[in-house]
N, C-alpha and C positions, 0 to 999 in steps of 0.2 A: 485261174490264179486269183482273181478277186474276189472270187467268192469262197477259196480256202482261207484269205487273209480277214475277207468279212470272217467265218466261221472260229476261226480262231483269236481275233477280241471278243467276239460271243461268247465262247467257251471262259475267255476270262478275264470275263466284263467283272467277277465282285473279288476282282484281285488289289484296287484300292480301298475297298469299303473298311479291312482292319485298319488302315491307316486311320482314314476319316472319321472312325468310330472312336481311335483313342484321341482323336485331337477334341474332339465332340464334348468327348470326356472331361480332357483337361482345359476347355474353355469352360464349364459347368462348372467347376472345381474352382477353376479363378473367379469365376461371380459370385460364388459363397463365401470366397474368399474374403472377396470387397465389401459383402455385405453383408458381415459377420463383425468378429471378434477384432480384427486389424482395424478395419475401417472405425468400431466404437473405440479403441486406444489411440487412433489417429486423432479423432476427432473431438474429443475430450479433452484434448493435452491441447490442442492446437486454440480450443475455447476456453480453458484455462488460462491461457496465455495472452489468452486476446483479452480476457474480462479483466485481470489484472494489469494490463495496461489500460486499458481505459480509463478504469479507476484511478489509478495513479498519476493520469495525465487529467482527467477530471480535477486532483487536490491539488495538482500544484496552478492550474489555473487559478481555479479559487482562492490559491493566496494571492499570486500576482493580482486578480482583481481588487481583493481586500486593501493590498498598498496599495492601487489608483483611486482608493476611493469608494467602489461601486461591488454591488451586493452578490455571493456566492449565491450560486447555485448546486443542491445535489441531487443526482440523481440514484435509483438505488435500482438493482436486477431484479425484475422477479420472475423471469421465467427461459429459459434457454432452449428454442427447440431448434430440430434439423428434419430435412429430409433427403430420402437418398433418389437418385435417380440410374437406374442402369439399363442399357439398350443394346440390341447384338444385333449381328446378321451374319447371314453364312451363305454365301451361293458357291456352287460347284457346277461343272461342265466337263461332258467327253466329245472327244471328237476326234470318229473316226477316218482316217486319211486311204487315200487310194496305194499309198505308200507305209507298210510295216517303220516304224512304230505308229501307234496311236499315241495321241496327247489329252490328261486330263489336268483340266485346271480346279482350284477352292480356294476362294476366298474370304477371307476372316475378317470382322471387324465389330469392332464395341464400342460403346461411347461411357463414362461414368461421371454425375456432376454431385456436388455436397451443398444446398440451398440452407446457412447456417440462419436461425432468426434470434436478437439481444431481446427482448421486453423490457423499454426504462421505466421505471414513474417517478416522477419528482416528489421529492421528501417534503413537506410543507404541511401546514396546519398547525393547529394550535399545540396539539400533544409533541411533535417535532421543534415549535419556537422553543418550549417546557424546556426542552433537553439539553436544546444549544444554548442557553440564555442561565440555567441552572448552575451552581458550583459544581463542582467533581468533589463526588463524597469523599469522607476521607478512607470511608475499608476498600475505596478503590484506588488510592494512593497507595497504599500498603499492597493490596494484589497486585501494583504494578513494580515496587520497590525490591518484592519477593521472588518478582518471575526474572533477575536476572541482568535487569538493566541497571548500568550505575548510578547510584544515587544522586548524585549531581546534573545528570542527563533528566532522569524523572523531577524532582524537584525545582530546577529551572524552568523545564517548560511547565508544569502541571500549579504549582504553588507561587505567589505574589508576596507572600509576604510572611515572616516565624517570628515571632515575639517580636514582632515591633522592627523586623528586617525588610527593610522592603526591596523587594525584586520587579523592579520596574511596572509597579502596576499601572502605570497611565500609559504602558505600550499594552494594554489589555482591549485596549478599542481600537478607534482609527487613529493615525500615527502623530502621536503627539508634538507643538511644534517647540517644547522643549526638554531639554537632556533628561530622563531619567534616571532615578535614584536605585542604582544594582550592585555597588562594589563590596559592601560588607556582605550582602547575603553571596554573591558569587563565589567570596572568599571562603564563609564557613560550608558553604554547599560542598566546595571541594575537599576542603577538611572533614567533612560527612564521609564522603568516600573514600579518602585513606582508610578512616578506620575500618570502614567497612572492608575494602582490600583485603587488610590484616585479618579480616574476622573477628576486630573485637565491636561492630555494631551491625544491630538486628531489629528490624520495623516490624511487627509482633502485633498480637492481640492476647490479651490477658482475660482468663475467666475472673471475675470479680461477679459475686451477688448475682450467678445466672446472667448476666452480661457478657459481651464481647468487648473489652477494651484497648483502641489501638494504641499502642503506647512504642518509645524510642530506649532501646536498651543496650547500655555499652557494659561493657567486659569487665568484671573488676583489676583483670590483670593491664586494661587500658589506664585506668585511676593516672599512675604516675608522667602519661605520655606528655609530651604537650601538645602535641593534634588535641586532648580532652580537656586540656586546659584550656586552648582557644576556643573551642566548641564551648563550653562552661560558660565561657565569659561572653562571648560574642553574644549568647542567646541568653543572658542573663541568669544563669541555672546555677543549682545548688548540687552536689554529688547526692545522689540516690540512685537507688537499684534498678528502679526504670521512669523516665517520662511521658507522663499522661500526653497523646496528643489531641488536642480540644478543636471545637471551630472558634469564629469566628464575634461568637458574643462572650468569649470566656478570656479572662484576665491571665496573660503569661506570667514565666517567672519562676523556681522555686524551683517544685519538678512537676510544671505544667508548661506544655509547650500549645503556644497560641499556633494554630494553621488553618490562614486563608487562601483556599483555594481559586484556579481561576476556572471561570465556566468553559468551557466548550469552542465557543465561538471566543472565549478569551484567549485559548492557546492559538484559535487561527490566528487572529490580527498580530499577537506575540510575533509569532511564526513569520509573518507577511513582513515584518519589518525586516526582517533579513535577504528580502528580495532587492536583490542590484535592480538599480535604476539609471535611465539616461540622464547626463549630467543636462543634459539641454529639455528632458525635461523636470526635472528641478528647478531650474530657472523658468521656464515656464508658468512656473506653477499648477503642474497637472498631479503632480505628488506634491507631497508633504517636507518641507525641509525641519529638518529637527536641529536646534541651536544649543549651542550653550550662553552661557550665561554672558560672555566677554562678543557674542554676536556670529561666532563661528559655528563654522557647521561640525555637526556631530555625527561623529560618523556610527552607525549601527553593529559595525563589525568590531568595536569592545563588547558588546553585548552579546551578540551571537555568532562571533569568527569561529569560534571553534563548538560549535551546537550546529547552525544551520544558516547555510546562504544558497539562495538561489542567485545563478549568472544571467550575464546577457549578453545577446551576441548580435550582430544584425544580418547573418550568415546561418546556414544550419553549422551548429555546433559537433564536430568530429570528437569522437571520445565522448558523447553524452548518454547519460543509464536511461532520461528520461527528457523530452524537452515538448514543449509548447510554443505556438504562433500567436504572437498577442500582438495588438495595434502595430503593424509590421516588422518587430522582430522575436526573436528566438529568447527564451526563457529555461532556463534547461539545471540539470544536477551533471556532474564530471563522474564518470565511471568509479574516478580517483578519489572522492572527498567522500571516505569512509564513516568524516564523523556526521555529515549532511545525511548521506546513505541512511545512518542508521536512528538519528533522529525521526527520518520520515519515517520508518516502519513504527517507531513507536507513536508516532502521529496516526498511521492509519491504525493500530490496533485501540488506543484511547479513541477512534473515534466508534470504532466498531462497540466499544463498549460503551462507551456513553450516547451515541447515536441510535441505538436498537433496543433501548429501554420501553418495555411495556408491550404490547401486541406488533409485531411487521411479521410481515410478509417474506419465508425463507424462500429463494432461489429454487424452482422448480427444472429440474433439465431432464429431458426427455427426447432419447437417442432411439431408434427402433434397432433391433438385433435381429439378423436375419437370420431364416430357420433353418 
């Protein structure tokens, strides 16, 4: 009897092998899987997302540091690599019994890991001070006025001052410890972007003499508004068909419009003024109180309430797009403050273009794609 029941698992002993053959299979099939095409869409997006936070948590520190006081740092990507690791094993077993059935076991098992690496170098040297410490040309005022953004949004952060308007330019450094002069340039900046709304103004370059000149031109059908009446007058101008926009060694006026631009490192400290502070340290004296003239304090939020404020919290902030851990509290943006939101994007993209002037080093990523 035992030896017909031996003979017959013998006979059909390779009656699991089709099994085991298509499981064989389709573990093969899943490690190519992983270490293919899925795996470089996983991980691409996943390092996209991580570098863009970074970044983003990188600039708002560096403003909060700029209002204490104490010097930015940046850092820039240059190289993105990964590797993959994948490992298996398979053991299987029969065993035959003195008793009809036989039992066979197989076990399966894989391990997969993703070893992702950043490369930082810090931005520094003298070709980099150049950049941050330089004006912001002005055909790069005009590419940013073109692509979109409101007029009033690019003009307040980017320019200090339009014939003789001045837009807080001593919040262009560390925070200055009295009130800034901004209400008449605030005023016509937004009167700038009505018209524009309408469509009757256009920030342009004119061919003159083989030249590129960028010049401000409103709509004749604007003529009668009064948005171009107070624009007119605020900036001192006279009605003509378009105004030259000049720097900053050229006399406003007529149909010349004087535009001093702020540098780089001028929009940050701008910028940094908007960061909420504890009131305990203001009293301190660890920041900057900025006064008016009658000995009161002046608060930043006419200036940037509605452009850009960073919060603070001493909690991690719920509902935050972005937040940061500085001298033991939370520094953060609201998911909610749309106009915060969208000032920083134009913050990072002014910096990308004024920051990467000249020869850098583009972002190298390098994923392996399996065969």
């Amino acid at each position: 009897m035992t030896g017909r029941r031996f003979a017959f698992a013998w006979k059909n002993w390779w009656r699991p092998f089709p099994r085991l053959g298509l499981i064989l299979i389709l573990v093969g099939l899943t490690a190519c899987g992983l270490r293919s095409g899925p795996a470089l869409r996983q991980s691409s997006l996943g390092f996209n997302r991580a570098l863009q936070h970074a970044l983003s948590e990188q600039m708002i520190l560096n403003l909060v540091r700029l209002r204490y006081g104490e010097p930015p740092v940046f850092l820039e990507v240059t190289s993105i690599s990964t590797q993959y690791g994948f490992s298996g094993d398979l053991a299987g077993g029969v065993k035959i019994n003195e008793v009809y059935p036989d039992s066979y076991s197989l076990n399966l098992g894989f391990s997969y890991a993703v070893k992702p690496t950043f490369t930082f170098v810090p931005l520094q040297g003298e070709e980099f001070a150049k950049r941050l410490l330089s004006p912001i040309p002005i055909e790069h005022l005009i590419l940013l006025l073109n692509s979109g953004w409101r007029a009033d949004r690019v003009l307040r952060l980017c320019v200090q001052a339009l014939n003789g308007l001045n837009n807080a330019p001593t919040a262009s450094g560390p925070t200055p410890s009295e009130a800034p002069e901004f209400q008449e340039f605030l005023r016509i900046s937004r009167t700038l972007e009505k018209l524009r709304r309408k469509g009757y103004l256009r920030f342009m370059f004119l061919e003159e003499g083989g030249r590129a000149l960028p010049v401000m031109k409103i709509s004749p059908e604007a003529r009668p508004l009064p948005e171009t009446r107070e624009v007119l007058k605020g900036l001192g101008l006279v009605w003509a068909p378009y105004y030259r926009l000049l720097g900053p060694e050229a006399e406003g006026g007529g149909d010349l419009i004087r535009v001093e631009t702020r540098s780089l490192i001028g929009v940050l400290f701008y910028l940094s003024q908007g960061v909420e502070v504890p009131e305990e340290d203001l009293e301190s004296g660890r920041v900057t109180a900025t006064r008016l003239p009658d000995g009161s304090l002046f608060s930043w939020e006419e200036l940037l309430g509605d452009l850009f404020r960073i919060r603070t919290a001493s909690d991690w902030p719920s509902g935050a797009v972005l937040a940061v851990r500085y001298r033991g509290r939370w520094f953060y943006i609201p998911d909610t403050d749309r106009d915060t939101k969208a000032t920083f994007i134009l913050l990072q993209q002014l910096f990308a273009l004024e920051a990467s002037k000249g020869k850098v080093l583009s972002p190298l990523l390098t994923l392996p794609v399996g065969q």
